[in-house]
N, C-alpha and C positions, 0 to 999 in steps of 0.2 A: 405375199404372206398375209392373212389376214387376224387381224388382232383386236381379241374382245375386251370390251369395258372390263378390270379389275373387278368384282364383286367381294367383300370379306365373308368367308359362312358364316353363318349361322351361330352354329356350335362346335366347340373346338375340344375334342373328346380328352377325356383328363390321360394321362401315361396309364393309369390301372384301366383304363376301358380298350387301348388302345392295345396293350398289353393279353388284354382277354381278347381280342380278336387275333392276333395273331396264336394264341394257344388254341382257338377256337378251329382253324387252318391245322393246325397240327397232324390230322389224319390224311389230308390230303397233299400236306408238304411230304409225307413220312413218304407216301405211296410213292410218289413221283418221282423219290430219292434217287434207285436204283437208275429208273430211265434215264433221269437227268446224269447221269454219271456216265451211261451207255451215249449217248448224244454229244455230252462235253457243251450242254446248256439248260439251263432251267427250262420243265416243260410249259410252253406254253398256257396250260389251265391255270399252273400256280402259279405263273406270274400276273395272269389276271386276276384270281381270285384275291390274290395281296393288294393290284390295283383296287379291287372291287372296296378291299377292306377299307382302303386308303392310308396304305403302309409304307406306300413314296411320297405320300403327302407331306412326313413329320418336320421338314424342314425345309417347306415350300412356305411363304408368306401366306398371312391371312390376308392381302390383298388382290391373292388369286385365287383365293377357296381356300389355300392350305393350313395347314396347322399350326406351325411357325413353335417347335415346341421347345425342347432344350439337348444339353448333350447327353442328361438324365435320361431323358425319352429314347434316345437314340439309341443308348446302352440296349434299354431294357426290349426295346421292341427287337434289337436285332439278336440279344440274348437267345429270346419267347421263340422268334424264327429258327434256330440254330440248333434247337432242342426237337424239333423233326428234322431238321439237315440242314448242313454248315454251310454247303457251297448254295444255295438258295439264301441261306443270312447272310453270304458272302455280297450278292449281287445288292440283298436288299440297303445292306450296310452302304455300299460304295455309291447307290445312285443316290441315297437320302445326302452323303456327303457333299457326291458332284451337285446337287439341287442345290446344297447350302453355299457353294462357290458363286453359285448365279446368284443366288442373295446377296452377296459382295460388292457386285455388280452396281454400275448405272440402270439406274431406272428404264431408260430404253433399251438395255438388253435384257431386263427380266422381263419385259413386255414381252418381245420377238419368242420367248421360250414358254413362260407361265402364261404369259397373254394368249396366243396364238392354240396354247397346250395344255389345260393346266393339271394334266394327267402326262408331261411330260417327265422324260426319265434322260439323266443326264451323267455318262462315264466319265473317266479321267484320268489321265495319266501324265504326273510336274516335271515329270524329266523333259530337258528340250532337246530329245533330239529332232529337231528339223531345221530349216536354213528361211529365212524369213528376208524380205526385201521391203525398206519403205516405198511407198507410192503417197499419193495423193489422197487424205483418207483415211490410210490403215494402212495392211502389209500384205505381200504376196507371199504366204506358205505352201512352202514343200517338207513332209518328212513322210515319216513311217512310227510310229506309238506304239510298243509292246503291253502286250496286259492289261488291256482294257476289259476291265470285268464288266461285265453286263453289256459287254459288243453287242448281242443278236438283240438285245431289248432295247437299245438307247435310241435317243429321239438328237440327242446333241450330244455334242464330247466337250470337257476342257482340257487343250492340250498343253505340257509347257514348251516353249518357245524363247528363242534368244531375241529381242526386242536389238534392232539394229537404225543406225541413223543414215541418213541419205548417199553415204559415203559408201556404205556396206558395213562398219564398223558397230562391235557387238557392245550397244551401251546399257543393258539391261537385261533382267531375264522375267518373264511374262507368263501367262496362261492364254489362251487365243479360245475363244469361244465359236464354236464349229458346228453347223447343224452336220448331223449324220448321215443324209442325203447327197453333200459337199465331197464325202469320203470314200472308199474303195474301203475292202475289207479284204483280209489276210488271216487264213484259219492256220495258226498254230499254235493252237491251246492243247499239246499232250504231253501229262505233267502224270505224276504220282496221284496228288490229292488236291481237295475244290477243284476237280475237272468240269462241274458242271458250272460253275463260274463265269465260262464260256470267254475268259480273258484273251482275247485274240489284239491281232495286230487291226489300227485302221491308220489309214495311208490317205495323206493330202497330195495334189499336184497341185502347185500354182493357184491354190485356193485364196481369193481375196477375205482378208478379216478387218472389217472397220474398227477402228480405233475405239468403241467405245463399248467391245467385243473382247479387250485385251486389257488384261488386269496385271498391273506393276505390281512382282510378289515380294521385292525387299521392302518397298513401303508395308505393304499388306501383314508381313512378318511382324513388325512394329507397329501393327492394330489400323492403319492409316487406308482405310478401304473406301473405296469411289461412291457407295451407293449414299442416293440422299437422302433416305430412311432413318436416321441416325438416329432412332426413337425404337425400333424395334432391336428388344435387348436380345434374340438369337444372334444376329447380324452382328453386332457388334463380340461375340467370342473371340476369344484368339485363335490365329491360324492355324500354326502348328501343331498344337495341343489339341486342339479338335480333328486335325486328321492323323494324327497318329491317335489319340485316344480312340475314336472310333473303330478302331480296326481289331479292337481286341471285345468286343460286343458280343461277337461271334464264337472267340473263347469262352465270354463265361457260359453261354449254353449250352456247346459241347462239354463242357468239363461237369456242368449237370448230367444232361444227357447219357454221360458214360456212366456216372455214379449212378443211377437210378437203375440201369441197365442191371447193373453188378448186381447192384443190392437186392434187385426183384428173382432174379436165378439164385440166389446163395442160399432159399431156404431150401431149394430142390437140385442144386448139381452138386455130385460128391467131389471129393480131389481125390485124383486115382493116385493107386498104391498108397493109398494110406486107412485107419477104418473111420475114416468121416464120410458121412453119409449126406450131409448137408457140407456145403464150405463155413455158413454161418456157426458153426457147433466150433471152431478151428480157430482158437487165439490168434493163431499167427496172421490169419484172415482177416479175423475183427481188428487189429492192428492198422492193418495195411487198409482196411478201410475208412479206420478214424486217421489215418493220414491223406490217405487224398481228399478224405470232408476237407481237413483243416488246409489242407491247401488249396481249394478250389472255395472255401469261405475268405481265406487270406486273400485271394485274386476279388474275392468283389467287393471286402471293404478297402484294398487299395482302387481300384477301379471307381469305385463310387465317389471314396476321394478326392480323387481327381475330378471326375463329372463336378462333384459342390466348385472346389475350386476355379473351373471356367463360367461355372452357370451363375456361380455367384459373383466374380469380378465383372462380368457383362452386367448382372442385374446393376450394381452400383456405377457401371459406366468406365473404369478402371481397368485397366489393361495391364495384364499380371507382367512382374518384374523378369528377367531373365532368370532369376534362381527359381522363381515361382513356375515358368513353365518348364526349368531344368526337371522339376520334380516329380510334375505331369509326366515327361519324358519316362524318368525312373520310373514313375507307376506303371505307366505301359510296357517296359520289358520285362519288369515284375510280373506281371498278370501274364503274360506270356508265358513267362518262366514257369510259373506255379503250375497254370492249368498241363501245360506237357508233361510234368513230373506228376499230377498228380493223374491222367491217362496213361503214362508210362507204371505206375506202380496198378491201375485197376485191370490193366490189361496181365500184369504176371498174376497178380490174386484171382481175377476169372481164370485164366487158364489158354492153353492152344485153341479152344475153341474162337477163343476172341478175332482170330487171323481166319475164321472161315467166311466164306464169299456172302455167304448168308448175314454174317455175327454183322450190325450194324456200330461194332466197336470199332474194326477194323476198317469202315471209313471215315469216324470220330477220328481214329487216331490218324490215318495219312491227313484229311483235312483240318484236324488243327496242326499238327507237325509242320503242313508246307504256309499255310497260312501266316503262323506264330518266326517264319522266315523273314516275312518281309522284310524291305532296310528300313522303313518308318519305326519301324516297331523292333528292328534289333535290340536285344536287352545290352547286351556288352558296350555297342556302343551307347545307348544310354544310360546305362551305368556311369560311363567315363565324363559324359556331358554333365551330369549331377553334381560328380564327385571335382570336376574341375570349379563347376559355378560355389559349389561348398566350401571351397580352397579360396576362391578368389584370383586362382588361375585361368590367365588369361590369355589362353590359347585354344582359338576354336577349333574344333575338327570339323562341324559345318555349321551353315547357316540354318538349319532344320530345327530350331529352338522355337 
């Protein structure tokens, strides 16, 4: 593997420029939508032209070109993405994420990744299902990873893994950093909505991972991360809160995107059997549209909230308290919650037309509905997580805090 001298750029494009380039992309994210939905992966042009833009860069270090920016950026770029199509901000979201895991990292494995790549793109998936063996070194991995978004584009994966000791015995649980050349791949990504997400299985045999390729995630959880960079305030975020926060980016440009949609047809589609000739002329219309504003405005100042929150306990070096990430948590199944009620109410107010093959409402709404699924991002369980750290009740239902 050959690996180049780190360079910092240049210039490190502010969130609004960063932001205007991905809106810039807009027509050709739009176009690509449908294909990428027919294929069950983003097409190739737009995933380059986001490389081009340098939209996987936002949370690659400025010691390999990137841009190293915050969870603010991360929002808003994956937002800008999401507002031509969800499952393409789905991919863009999850590799910026997996990138910022390598940041985590020992310096010699951001080398092998950013070094060797630094247009590298990086999946992921923290559940361990695989079976891992000490050796001399590192570990022998074997499993199988469901839902790896951004499978056909990854360059590496972070998998989780049960970290075990020479006995067999399971004394941790891990991430194992994987180049994607190492792995087999397994197509079964066919789902309702973000089909083009392209979230498939990849499969390890007996893959060797060196120990400084495997990241201990209950220290990590309690901010305690291996890399020796301890100066660059991205890297230093919190864990859990940055990946579950991230995942709801993509919400707030869909819940855009459908409301614009709405609001651009209502001065000219009637509502049959009735004498409105516009929908917009129709109180009950105007209603239902100042409801899902204020619910898709509520999702981003809780959202944004949250972004200050980690961006700002990293700036100060502080590593927010459990109740402080419980909160995080509660934002993110808030904004979940909000943006679906507020596509479920723009989709009765447009009308049946919204569900035709054409209407790009009707893949707004399957791809935030199955997105706004995830278990990172369950609101009920995070609700319950809040409402316990608020009590002082002290009984976890996980360690995902």
């Amino acid at each position: 593997m050959t690996i180049t001298t780190p360079t910092p750029t240049a210039v490190v494009p502010t969130d609004a420029e960063l932001v205007a380039r991905a809106r810039e992309l807009k027509p050709l994210l739009a176009r690509n939508a449908a294909q990428g939905e027919k294929d069950r992966r983003v097409v190739e042009e737009s995933i380059q032209a986001l490389t081009d833009a340098g939209l996987f860069k936002i949370s690659v270090p400025k010691r390999y070109g990137g841009y190293e920016t915050s969870m603010r950026t991360m929002l808003d770029v994956s937002a800008a993405v999401a507002e031509a199509d969800g499952g393409t901000s789905w991919v863009v979201t999850l590799t910026n994420v997996c990138n910022w895991l390598v940041g985590l990292m020992p310096e010699r494995a951001q080398d092998e990744v950013f070094g060797a790549d630094p247009d590298a793109k990086v999946s992921g998936v923290l559940a361990p299902t695989a079976q891992t063996r000490k050796v001399d070194g590192g570990y022998r991995v074997t499993g199988k990873w469901y839902y790896n978004s951004g499978s056909h584009h990854c360059t590496w994966a972070v998998m989780g893994i049960p970290i075990t000791d020479a006995d067999g015995n399971v004394v941790d649980q891990g991430c194992a950093l994987i180049p994607r050349s190492d792995m087999e791949f397994e197509d079964t990504w066919f789902v309702a909505g973000m089909r083009s997400s392209g979230s498939n299985c990849l499969i390890a045999d007996d893959v060797f991972v060196p120990d400084h390729r495997v990241l201990s995630v209950p220290p990590a959880i309690g901010g305690d991360y291996p890399t020796e960079h301890t100066d660059e305030v991205l890297y230093r975020s919190a864990l859990i809160p940055v990946l579950a926060l991230v995942l709801i980016g993509p919400q707030l440009g869909m819940g855009r995107a459908a409301l614009d949609f709405v609001i651009e047809k209502a001065a000219k589609k009637p509502i049959s059997y009735t004498f409105f000739t516009a929908q917009k002329e129709s109180t009950a219309f105007q209603l239902q549209i100042a409801e899902a504003a204020r619910l898709i405005d509520t999702a981003h100042l809780h959202a944004y909230r949250a972004a200050a929150d980690i961006d700002e306990a990293a700036l100060r070096n502080d590593y927010p308290d459990h109740l402080a990430r419980a909160r995080v948590k509660s934002d993110t199944g808030y904004v979940a919650d909000c943006i679906t009620r507020a596509i479920d109410i723009l989709l009765s107010a447009h009308g049946a037309g919204s569900f035709a093959e054409v209407s790009p409402l009707q893949r707004i709404w399957r791809d935030s509905a199955t997105a706004a699924r995830h278990a990172i991002v369950a609101p009920a369980v995070s609700y319950e997580i809040y409402g316990k750290a608020l009590l002082g009740v002290d009984e976890p239902i996980t360690p995902m805090v």
